[in-house]
C-alpha positions as CSV (number, residue, x, y, z in Angstrom):
1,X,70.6,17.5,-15.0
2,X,72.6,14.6,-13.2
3,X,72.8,14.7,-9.3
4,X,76.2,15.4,-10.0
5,X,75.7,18.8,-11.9
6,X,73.9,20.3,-9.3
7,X,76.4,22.7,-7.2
8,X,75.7,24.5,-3.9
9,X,74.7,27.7,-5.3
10,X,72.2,25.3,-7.1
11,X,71.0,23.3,-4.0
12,X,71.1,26.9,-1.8
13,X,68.2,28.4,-4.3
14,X,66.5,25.0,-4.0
15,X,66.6,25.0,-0.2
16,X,65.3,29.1,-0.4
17,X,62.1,28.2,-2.2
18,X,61.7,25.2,-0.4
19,X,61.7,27.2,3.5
20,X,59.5,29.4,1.9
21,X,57.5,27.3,0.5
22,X,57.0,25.2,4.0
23,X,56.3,28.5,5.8
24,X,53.2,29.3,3.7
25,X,52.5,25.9,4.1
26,X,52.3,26.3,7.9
27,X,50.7,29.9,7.5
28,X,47.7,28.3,5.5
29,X,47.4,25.5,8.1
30,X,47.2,28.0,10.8
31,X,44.0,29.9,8.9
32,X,42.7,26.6,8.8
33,X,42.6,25.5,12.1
34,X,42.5,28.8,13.8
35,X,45.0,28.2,16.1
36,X,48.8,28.7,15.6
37,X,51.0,26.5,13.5
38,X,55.2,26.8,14.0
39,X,57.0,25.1,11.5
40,X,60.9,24.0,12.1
41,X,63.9,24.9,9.6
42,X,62.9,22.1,6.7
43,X,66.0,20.2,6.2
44,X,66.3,19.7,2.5
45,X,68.1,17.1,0.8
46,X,68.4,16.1,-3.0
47,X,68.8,12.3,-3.7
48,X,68.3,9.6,-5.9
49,X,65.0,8.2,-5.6
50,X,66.4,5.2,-5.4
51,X,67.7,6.2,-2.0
52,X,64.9,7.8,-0.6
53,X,64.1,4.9,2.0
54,X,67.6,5.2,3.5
55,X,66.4,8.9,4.8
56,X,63.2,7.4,6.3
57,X,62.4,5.3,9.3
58,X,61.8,1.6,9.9
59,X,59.7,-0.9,6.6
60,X,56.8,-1.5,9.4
61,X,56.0,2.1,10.8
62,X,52.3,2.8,10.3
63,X,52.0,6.2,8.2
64,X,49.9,8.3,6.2
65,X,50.6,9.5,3.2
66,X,48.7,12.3,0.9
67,X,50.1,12.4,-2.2
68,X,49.7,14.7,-6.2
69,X,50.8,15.5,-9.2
70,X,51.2,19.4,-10.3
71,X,51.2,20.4,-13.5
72,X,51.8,23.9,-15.3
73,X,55.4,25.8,-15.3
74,X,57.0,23.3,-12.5
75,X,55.0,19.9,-12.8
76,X,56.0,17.6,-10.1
77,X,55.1,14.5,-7.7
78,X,54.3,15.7,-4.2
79,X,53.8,13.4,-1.1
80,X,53.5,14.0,2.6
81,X,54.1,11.0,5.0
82,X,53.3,11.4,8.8
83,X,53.1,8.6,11.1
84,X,49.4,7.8,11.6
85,X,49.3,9.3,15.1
86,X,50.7,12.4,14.0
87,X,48.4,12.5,10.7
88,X,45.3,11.8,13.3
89,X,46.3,14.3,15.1
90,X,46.0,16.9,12.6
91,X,42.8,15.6,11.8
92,X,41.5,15.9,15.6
93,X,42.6,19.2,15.1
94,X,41.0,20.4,12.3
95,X,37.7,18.8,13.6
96,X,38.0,20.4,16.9
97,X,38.6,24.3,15.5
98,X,35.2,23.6,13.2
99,X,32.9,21.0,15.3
100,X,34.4,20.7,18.6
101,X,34.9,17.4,18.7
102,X,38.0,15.7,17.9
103,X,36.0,13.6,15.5
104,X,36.9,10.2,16.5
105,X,33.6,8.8,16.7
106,X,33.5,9.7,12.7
107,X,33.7,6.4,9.9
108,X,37.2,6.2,8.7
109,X,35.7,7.5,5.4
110,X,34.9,11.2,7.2
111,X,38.3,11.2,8.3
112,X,39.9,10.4,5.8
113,X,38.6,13.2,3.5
114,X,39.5,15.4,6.4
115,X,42.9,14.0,6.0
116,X,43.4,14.6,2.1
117,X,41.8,18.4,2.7
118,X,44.1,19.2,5.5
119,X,47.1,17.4,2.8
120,X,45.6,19.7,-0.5
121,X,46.5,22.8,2.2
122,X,50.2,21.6,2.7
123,X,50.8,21.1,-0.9
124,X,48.7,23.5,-2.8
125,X,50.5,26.4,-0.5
126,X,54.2,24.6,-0.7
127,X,53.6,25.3,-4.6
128,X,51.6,28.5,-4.2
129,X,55.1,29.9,-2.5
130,X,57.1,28.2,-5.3
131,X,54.8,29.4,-8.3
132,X,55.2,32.9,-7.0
133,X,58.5,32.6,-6.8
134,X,58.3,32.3,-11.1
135,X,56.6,34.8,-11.5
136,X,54.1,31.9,-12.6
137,X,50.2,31.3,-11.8
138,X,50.0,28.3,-14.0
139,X,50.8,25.8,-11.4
140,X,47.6,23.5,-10.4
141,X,47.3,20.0,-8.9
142,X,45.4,16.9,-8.8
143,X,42.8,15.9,-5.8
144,X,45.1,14.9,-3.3
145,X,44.6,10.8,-2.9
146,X,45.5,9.6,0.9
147,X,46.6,6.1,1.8
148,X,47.4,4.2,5.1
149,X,49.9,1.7,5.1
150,X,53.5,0.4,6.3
151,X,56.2,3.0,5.5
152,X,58.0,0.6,3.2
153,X,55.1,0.0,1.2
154,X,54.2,3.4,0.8
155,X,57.9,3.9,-0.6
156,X,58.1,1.0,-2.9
157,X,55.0,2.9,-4.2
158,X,56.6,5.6,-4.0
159,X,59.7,4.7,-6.2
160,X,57.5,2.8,-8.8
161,X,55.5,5.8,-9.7
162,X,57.8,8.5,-9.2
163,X,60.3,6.5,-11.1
164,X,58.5,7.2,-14.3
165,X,58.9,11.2,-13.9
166,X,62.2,11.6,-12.8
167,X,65.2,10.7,-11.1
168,X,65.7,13.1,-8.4
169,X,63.9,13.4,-5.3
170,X,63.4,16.9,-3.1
171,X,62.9,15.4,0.5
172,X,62.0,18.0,3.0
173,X,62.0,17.1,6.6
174,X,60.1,19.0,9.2
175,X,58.1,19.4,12.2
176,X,54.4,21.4,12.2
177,X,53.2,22.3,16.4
178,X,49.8,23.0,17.4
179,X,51.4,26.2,19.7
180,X,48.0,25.1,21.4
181,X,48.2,21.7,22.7
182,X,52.5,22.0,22.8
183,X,52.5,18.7,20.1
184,X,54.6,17.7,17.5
185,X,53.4,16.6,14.4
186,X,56.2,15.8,12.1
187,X,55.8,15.3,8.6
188,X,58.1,14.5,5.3
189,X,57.5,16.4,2.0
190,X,58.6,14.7,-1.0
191,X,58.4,16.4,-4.2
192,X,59.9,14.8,-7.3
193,X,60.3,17.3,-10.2
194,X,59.1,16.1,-13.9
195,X,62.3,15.7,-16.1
196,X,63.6,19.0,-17.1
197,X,61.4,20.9,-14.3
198,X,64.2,21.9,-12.1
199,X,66.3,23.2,-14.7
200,X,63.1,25.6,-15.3
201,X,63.1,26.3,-11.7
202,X,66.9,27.3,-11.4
203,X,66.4,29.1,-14.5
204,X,63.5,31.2,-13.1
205,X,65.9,31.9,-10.4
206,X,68.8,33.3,-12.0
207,X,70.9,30.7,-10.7
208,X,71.3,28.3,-14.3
């Protein structure tokens, strides 16, 4: 489908799976860290990939960004991006709840596979929700690669790889707090549905 075919009764099913998709994302990261996790409303948009750096902030923000590929009933690119303060605060977190220490004494290395673990939890549960959603349990994903780099660069990479799957890009904007420590950690989810994949998705949901 063209971005142009998609109407709001479309988009509205989209934006269903993908709120509950974010909140077992937050559930899981809650069991994880042993501490509460609140997740805002995700705002959803569907664009162009060719647009997606419009939607994010400015070329030379320092971010992280986790990033896999899914494959089964709904095969799609998934990426989170946080800035690196937020993304090392997650991992400060999740060192603290198992070691008590924030861990950032530990080699970039050790952190770093903290980083992609606590990102394989956001994704693998954001298509747990969406799997179930189906009626599917055929979904599974790649190990979860992590990179550190200016925002732009991370898009262009973005766009150059994604580019080859599909045209449309799912960008979910939110905002994950430690109910703890009263901190923000925002993050964007990208996911960017294999050619023909959201057709099978709206199909699944009665809405195509």
């Amino acid at each position: 489908m063209e971005y142009s075919e998609f109407n709001p009764l479309h988009l509205d099913a989209i934006r269903e799976v993908v709120n509950i998709g974010a909140g077992n994302a937050a559930t899981a990261l809650s069991e994880m860290l042993g501490k509460p996790v609140d997740m805002g409303v995700p705002n959803v948009e569907l664009v162009s990939i060719y647009e997606i750096s419009e939607r994010f902030g400015p070329a030379e923000d320092l971010v992280a960004a986790i990033y896999t590929h899914a494959e089964g009933a709904f095969p799609c690119n998934l990426i989170f991006i946080q800035d690196e303060d937020a993304a090392q605060g997650l991992v400060d977190a999740m060192f603290l709840s198992r070691m008590s220490t924030d861990g950032r004494e530990f080699p970039p290395e050790m952190r770093d596979s903290a980083l992609g673990e606590l990102g394989n939890i956001v994704l693998s549960s954001f298509l747990n929700a969406v799997s179930r959603m189906i009626g599917s349990d055929s979904l599974s994903i790649s190990v979860p690669g992590v990179a550190h780099d200016m925002l732009g660069s991370i898009l262009q990479f973005v766009a150059s790889i994604f580019a080859q799957s599909g045209e449309l890009a799912l960008l979910v904007n939110t905002t994950l707090q430690l109910e703890q420590e009263g901190e923000d950690l925002k993050g964007n989810l990208m996911m960017v549905p294999d050619p023909g994949a959201l057709e099978i998705l709206l199909a699944k949901l009665g809405v195509l």
